[in-house]
C-alpha positions as CSV (number, residue, x, y, z in Angstrom):
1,X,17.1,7.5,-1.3
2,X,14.3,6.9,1.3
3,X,12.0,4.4,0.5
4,X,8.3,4.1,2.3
5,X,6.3,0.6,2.9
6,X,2.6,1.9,3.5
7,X,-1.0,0.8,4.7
8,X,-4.2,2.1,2.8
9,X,-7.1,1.1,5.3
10,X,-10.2,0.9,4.9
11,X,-12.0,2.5,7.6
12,X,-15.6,0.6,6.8
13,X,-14.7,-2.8,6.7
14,X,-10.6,-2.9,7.5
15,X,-9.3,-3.9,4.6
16,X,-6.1,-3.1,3.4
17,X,-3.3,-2.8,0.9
18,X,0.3,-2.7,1.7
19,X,2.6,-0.9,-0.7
20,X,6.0,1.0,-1.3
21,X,7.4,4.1,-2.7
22,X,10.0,6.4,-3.4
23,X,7.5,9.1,-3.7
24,X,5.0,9.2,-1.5
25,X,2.7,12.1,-2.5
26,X,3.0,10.8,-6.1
27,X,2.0,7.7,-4.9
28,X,-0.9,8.8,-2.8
29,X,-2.1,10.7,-6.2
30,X,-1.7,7.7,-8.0
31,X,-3.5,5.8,-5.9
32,X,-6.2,8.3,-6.5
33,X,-6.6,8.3,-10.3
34,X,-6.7,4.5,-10.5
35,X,-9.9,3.9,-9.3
36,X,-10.8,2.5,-12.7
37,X,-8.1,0.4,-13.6
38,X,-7.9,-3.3,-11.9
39,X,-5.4,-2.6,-8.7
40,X,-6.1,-3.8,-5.7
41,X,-6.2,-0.6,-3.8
42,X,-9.3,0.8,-5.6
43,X,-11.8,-0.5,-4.0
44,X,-10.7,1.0,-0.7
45,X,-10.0,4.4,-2.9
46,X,-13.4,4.3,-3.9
47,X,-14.9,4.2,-0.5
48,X,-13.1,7.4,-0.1
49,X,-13.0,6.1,3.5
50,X,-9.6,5.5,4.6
51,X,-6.5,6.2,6.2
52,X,-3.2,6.0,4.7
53,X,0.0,5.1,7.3
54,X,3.5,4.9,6.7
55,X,4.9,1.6,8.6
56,X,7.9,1.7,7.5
57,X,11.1,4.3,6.1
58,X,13.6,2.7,4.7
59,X,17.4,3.7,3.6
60,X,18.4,2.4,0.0
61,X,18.1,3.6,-3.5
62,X,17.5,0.3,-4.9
63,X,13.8,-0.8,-5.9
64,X,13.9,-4.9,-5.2
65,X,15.1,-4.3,-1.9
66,X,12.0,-2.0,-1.5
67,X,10.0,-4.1,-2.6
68,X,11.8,-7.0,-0.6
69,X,10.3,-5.4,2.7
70,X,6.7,-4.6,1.3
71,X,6.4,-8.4,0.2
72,X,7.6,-9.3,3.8
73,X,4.9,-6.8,4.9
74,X,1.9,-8.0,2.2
75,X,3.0,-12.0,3.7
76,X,2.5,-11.0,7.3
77,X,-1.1,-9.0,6.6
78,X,-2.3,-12.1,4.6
79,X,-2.3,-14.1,7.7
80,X,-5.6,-11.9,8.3
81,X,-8.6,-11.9,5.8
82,X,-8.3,-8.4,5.2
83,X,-5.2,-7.6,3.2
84,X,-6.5,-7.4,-0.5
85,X,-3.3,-7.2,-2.0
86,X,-3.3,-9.6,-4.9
87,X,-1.9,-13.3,-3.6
């Protein structure tokens, strides 16, 4: 399987969220009808001001390894104020 590690950016203030996928247009419509639950990504969502950007594909069909590469992602965008991802 491919396997996508993503930015949502915020296009007003930069703030971000890093995530991953296996489906990346079910993702992008998830993101979209969470904007009132508590994930991090909604208040960018809200906004409705944003660009979404694939950083990463990836080859592997299993889920922690993934998620192994966001995390390495989400540690490296904390080093800036602006990743909202939860620490």
């Amino acid at each position: 399987m491919i396997g996508i590690i993503y930015k949502l950016k915020c296009l007003e203030t930069d703030e971000f969220y890093i995530g991953s996928t296996f489906n990346i247009n079910e993702r992008i419509d998830n993101h979209k009808r969470i904007i009132h639950s508590s994930s991090s990504s909604k208040h960018i969502i809200k906004r409705n001001n944003y660009k979404f950007t694939i950083l990463q594909i990836i080859e592997t069909d299993n889920k922690k390894s993934l998620q192994l590469y966001e995390n390495l992602y989400i540690l490296i965008g904390w080093k800036t104020s602006k990743c909202i991802n939860n620490k």
